[in-house]
C-alpha positions as YAML, in Angstrom:
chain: A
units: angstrom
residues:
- id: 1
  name: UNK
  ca: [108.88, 147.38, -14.38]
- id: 2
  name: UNK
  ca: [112.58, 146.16, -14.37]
- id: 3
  name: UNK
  ca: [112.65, 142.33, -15.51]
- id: 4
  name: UNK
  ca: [116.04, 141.65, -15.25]
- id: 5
  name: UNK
  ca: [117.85, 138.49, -16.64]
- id: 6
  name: UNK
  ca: [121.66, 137.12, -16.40]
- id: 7
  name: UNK
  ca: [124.13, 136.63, -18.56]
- id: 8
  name: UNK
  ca: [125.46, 133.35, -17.34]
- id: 9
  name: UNK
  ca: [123.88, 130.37, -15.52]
- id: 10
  name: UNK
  ca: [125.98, 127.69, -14.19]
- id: 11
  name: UNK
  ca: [128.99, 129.08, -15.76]
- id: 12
  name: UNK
  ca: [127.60, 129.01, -18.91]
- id: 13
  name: UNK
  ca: [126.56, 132.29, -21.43]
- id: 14
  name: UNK
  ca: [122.71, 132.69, -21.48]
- id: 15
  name: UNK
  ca: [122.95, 134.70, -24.64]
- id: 16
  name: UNK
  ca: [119.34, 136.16, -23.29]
- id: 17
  name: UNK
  ca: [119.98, 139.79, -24.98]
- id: 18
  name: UNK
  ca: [120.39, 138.39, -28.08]
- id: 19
  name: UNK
  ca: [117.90, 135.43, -27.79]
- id: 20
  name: UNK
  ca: [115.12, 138.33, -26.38]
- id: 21
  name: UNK
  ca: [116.18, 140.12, -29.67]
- id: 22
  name: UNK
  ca: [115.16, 136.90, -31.88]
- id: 23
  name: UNK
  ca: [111.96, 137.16, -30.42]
- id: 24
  name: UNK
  ca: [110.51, 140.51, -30.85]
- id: 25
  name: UNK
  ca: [109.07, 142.24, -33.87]
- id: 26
  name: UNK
  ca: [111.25, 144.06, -36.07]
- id: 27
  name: UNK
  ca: [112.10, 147.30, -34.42]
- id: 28
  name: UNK
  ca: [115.08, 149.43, -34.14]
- id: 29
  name: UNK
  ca: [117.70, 148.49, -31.57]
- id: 30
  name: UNK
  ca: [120.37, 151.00, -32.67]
- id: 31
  name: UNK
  ca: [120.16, 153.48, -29.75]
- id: 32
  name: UNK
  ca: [119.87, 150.50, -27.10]
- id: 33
  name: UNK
  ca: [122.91, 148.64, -28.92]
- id: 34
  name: UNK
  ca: [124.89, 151.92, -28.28]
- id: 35
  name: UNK
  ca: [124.06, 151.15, -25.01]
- id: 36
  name: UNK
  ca: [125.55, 147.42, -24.64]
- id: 37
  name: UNK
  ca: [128.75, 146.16, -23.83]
- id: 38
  name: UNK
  ca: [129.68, 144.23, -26.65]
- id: 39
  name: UNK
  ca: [131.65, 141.44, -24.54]
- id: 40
  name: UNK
  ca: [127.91, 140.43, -23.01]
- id: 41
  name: UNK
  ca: [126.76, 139.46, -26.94]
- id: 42
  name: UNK
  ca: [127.46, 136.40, -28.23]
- id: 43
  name: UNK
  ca: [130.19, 135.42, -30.83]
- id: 44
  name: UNK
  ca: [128.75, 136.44, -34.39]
- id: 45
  name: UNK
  ca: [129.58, 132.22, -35.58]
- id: 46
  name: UNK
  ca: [126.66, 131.56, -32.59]
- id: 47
  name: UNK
  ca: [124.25, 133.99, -33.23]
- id: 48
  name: UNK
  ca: [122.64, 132.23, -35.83]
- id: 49
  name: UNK
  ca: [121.89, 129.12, -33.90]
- id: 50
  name: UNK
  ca: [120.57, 131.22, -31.43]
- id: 51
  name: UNK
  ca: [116.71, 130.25, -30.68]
- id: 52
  name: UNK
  ca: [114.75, 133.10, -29.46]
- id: 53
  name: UNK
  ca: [113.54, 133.42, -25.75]
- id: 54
  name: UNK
  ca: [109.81, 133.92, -25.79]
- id: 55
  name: UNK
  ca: [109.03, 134.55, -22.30]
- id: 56
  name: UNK
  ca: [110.21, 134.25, -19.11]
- id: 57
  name: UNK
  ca: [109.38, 132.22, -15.78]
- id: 58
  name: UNK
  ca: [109.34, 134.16, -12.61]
- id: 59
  name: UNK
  ca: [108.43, 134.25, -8.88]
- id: 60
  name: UNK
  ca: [106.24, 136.81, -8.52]
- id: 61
  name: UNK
  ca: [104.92, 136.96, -4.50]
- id: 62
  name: UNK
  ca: [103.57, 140.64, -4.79]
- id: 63
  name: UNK
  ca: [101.25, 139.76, -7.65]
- id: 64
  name: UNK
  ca: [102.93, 142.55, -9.68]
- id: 65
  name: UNK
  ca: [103.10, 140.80, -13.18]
- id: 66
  name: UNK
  ca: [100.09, 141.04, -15.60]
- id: 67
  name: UNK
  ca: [99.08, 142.04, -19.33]
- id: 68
  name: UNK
  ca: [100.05, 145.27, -20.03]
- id: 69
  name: UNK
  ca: [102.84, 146.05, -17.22]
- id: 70
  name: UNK
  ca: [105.86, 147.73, -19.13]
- id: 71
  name: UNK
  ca: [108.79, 145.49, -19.54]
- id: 72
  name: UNK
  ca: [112.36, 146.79, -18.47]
- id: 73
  name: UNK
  ca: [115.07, 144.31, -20.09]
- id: 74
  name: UNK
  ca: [118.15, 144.72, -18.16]
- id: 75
  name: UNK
  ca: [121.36, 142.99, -17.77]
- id: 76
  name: UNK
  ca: [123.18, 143.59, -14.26]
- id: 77
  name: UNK
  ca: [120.23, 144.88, -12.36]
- id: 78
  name: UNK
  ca: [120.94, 147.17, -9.45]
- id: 79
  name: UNK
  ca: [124.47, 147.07, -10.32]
- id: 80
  name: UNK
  ca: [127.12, 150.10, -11.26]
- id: 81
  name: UNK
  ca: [127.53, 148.51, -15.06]
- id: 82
  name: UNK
  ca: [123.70, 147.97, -15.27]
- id: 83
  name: UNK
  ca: [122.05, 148.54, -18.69]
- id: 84
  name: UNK
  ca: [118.79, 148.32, -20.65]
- id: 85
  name: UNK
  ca: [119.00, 145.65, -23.57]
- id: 86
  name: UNK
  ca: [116.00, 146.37, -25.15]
- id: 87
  name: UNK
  ca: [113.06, 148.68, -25.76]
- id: 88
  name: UNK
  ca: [110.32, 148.77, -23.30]
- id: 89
  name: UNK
  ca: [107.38, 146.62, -24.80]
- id: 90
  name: UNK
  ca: [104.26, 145.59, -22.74]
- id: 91
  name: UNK
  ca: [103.51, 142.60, -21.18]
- id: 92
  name: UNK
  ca: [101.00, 140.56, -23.93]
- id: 93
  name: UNK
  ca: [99.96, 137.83, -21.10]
- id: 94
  name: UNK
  ca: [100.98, 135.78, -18.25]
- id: 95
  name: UNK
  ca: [100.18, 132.15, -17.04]
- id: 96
  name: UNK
  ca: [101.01, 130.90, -13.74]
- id: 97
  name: UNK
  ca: [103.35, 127.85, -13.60]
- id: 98
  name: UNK
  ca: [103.91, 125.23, -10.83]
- id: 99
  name: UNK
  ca: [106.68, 122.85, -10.77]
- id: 100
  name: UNK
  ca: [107.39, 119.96, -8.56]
- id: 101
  name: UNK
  ca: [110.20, 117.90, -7.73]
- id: 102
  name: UNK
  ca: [109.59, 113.82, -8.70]
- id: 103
  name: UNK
  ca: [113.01, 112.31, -8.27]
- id: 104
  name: UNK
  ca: [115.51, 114.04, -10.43]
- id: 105
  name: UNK
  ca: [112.58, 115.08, -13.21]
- id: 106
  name: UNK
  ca: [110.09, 118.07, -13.18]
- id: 107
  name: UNK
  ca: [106.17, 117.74, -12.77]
- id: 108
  name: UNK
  ca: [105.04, 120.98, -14.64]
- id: 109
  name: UNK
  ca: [101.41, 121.96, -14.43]
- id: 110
  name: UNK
  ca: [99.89, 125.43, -16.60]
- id: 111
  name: UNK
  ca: [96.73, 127.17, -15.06]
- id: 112
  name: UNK
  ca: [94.87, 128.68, -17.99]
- id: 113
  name: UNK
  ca: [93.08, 131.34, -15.79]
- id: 114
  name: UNK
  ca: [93.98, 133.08, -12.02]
- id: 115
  name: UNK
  ca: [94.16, 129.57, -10.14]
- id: 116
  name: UNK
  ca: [96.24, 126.79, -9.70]
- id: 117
  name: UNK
  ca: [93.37, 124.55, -8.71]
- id: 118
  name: UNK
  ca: [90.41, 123.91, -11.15]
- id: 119
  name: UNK
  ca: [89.68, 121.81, -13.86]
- id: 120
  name: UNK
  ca: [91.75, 123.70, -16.62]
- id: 121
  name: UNK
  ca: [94.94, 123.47, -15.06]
- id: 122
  name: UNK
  ca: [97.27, 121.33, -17.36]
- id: 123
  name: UNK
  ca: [100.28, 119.15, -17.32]
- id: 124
  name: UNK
  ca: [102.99, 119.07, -19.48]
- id: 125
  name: UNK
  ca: [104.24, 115.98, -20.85]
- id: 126
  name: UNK
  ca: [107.99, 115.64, -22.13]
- id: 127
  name: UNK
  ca: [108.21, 116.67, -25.39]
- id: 128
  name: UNK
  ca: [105.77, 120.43, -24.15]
- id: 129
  name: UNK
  ca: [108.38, 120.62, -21.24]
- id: 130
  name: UNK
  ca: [111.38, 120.91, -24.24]
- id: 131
  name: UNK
  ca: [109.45, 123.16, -25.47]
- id: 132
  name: UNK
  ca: [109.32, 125.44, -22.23]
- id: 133
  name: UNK
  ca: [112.60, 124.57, -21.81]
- id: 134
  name: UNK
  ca: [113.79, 126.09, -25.43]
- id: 135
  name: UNK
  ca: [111.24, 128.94, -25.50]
- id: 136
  name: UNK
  ca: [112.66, 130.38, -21.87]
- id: 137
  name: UNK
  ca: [116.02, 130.57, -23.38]
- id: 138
  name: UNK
  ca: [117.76, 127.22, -22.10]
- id: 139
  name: UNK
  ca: [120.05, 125.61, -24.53]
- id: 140
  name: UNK
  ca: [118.14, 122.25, -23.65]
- id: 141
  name: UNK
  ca: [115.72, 120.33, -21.32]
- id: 142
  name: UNK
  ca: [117.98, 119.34, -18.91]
- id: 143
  name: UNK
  ca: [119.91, 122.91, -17.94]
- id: 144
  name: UNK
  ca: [115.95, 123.90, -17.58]
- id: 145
  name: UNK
  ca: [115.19, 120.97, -15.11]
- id: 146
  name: UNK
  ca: [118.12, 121.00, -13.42]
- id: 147
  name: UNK
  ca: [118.19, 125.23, -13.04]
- id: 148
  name: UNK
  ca: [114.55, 124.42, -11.58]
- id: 149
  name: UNK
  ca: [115.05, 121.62, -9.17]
- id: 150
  name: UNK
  ca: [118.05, 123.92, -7.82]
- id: 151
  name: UNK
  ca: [115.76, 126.17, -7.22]
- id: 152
  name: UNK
  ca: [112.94, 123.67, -5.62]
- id: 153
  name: UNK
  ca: [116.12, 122.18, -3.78]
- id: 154
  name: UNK
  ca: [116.73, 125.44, -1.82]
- id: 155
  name: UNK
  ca: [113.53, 126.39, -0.96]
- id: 156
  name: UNK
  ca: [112.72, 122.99, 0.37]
- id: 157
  name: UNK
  ca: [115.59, 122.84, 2.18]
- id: 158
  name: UNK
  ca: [114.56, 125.99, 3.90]
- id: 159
  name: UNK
  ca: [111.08, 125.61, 4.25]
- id: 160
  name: UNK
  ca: [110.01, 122.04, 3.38]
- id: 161
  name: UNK
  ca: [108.04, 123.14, 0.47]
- id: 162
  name: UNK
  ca: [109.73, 121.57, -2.86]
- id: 163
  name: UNK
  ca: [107.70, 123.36, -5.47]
- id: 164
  name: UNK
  ca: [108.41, 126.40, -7.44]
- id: 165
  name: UNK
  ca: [104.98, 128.65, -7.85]
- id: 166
  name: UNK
  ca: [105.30, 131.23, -10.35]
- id: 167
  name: UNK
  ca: [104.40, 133.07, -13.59]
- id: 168
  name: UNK
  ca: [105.48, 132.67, -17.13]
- id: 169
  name: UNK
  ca: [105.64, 136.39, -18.51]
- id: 170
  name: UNK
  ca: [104.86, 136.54, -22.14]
- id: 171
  name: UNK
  ca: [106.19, 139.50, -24.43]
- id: 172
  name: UNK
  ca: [104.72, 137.73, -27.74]
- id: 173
  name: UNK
  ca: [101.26, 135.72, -28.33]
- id: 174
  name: UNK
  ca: [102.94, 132.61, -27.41]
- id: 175
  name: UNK
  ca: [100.31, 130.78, -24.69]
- id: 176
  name: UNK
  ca: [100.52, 126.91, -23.42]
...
């Protein structure tokens, strides 16, 4: 299934295609790199700072995401200059995510199993919400929170609802 991701945020690079690279096992990329055009890659001076993105955070409404759906990395989904960054790779696991607004700062909760109510459900404190916030790709906390309470913004300006409900979609063993 396509998962497709952007290549700027805020007016700001993402460097996801190389950051999605970082994080998968060693495998050849030469026939997708053939692929790329190069002025989506990040300068060769930054591509060492680069930390890799280990998942991904999602709406997912339809219920479609779970362990073992393929994964489709593109860049410019449904577009004419849409392209496949990487090799299709399985889904290893998902966890649903919930996020609400408190103020300007995120409440974050993790459901261990299917359910966003029961006693296993978890919050995140600061320092695991950096974490999130570095392993989804964002250069830091705060582009994470604020990209997220955009989001929770929007929707509760439209329906009066300001949380975000959705799934973190793992491609390595990486679990909260």
């Amino acid at each position: 299934m396509i998962l497709p991701f952007s290549t700027q945020l805020n007016g700001k690079p993402t460097y996801f295609v190389e950051k999605i690279w970082k994080s998968l096992k060693p495998i050849d990329l030469s026939e997708v790199i053939a692929e790329i055009d190069m002025k989506y890659l990040a300068p060769s001076y930054k591509h060492n700072e680069l930390k890799p993105k280990l998942h991904t955070i999602r709406l997912d409404e339809n219920d479609l995401w779970e362990a073992g759906t393929i994964i489709d990395f593109f860049i410019n989904c449904r577009q004419p200059n849409m392209f496949r960054f990487a090799p299709q790779i399985p889904v290893v696991s998902v966890q649903e995510i919930f996020m609400t607004r408190r103020g300007s700062m995120l409440e974050i909760s993790i459901a261990k199993v299917d359910s966003y109510i029961g006693d296993d459900d978890f919050q995140l404190d600061a320092f695991q919400q950096g974490d999130l916030a570095l392993n989804d790709g964002f250069e830091d906390y705060n582009d994470f929170r604020n990209y997220f309470l955009d989001i929770i913004e929007k929707k509760g300006k439209e329906t009066g609802n300001y949380w975000f409900k959705g799934k973190i979609i793992h491609w390595t063993d990486l679990k909260y």
